[in-house]
N, C-alpha and C positions, 0 to 999 in steps of 0.2 A: 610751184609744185603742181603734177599734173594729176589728174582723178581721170580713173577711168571707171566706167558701167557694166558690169556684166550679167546675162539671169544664166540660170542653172535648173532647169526644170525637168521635170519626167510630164512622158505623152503618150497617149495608147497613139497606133500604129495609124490610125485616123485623125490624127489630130485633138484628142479632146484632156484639157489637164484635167476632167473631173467629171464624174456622170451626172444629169441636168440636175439632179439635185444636191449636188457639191459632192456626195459620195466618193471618197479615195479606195473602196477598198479594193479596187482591181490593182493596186501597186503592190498589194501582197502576193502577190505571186511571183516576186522577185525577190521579194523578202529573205536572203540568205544569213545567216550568225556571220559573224567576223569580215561580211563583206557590207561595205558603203560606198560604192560606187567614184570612192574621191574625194566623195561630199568633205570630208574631215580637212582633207588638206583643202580644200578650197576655200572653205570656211576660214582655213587658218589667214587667208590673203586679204579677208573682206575687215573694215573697217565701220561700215554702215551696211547696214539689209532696210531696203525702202522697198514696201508694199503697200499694195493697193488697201482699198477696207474691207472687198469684198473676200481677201485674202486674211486679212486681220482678223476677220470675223471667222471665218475659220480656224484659223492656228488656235485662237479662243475657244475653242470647242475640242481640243484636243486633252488629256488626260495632264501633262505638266507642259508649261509656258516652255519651248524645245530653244530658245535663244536666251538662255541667262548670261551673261556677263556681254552681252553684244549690245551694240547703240543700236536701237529700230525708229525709223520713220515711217509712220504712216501717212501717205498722202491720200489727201481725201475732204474735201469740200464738206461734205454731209456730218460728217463727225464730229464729235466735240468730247472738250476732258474728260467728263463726266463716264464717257462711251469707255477710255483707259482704265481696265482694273489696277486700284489703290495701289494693290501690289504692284504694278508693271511700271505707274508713272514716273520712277528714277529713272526708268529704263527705253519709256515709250513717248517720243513726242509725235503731235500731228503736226501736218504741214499743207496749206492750201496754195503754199505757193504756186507758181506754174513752175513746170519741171528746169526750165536752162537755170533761172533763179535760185528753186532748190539746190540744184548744183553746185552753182556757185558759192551758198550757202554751206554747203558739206564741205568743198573744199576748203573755205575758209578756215571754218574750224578745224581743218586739220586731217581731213579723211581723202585717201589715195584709193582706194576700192570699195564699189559699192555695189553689193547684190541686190537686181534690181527683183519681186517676187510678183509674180500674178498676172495672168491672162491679160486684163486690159492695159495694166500701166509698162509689161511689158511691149505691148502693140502701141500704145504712146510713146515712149522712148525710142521706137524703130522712126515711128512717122518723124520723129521730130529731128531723126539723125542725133541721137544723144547715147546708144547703146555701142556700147564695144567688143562685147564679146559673150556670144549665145551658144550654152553647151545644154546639148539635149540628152536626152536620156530615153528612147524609145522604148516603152514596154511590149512586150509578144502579145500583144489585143485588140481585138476590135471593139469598138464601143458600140458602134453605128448612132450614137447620137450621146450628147454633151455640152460641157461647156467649152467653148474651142478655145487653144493656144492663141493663135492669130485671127484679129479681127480688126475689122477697119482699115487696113493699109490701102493707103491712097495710090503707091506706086510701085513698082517690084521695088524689095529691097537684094541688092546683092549681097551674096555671103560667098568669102573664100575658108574653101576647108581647110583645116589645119591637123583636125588628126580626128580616126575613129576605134574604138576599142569595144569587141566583142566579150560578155562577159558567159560565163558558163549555163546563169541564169535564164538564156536567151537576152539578156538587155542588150540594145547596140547605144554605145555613148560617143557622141560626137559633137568637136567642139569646132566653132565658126569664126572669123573677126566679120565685122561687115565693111565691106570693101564700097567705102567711100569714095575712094579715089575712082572707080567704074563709073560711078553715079554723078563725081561731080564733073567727069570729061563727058560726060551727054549733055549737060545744061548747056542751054544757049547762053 
């Protein structure tokens, strides 16, 4: 059985998923009734949502837990059960494993798609060559300073486009596979 990776994120137009002090409220401005960008159906594909802590820590700060009935992983070193609200731990494991392992893990048990959530461990899964498929969500703004999308990438990663959709909102959403096969006809 194969698993595949994919994140699904919103970005101001500079790159940052969040202002330096985690602050989302610039994605309301996109904020329309009856439109989600996809998100629903895409949702409907995922079997696991694996985020970082620094991620975790946030969704926890939000008014209700937004992934009830979904399996969540948190990967994360620094964390511990105690850190999981009572409430969440049917629903929330940690994981220190390192990521191919993780995976392998997921798959075992059983999961074909996993959304992968969060500025850094999505920039770990590019480096490691473990992500398969990155749909953005461009918001109309500049931030001029944040927490960025991408960090640390040791090499270009390639990405072939597959499709992009303008929405009324100003959002532009576009989805990518990462083209492996580019990267691995360069290696010596």
């Amino acid at each position: 059985m194969s698993l595949s990776a994919s994140a699904y994120l919103a970005t101001s137009l500079d790159g940052f998923i969040a202002r330096a002090d985690g602050a989302l409220d610039w994605l309301e401005q996109v904020a329309c009734d009856g439109e989600d960008y996809g998100y629903a159906d895409f949702m409907a594909t995922v079997d696991v949502l694996l985020m970082g802590s620094a991620t975790f820590r946030k969704v926890l700060s939000f008014p209700e837990w937004p992934y009830a009935g979904l399996r969540v992983v948190v990967a994360s070193r620094s964390l511990r059960p105690p850190d999981v609200p009572a409430a969440l731990r049917s629903q929330v494991a940690l994981s220190a494993a390192e990521l191919p392992r993780l995976l392998t893990e997921l798959r075992a048990s059983g999961a074909r798609h996993v959304y992968v959530d969060g500025g850094r461990l999505v920039s770990a899964f590019l480096r490691a060559g473990l992500l398969d498929q990155l749909i953005l969500n461009r918001v109309p703004v500049l931030l001029g300073a944040g927490i960025p999308l991408f960090s640390g990438l040791d090499d270009d990663i390639r990405l072939q486009h597959q499709s992009t959709r303008a929405y009324a909102s100003g959002l532009l959403q576009s989805s990518y596979s990462i083209n492996r096969a580019a990267d691995a006809a360069e290696q010596p």
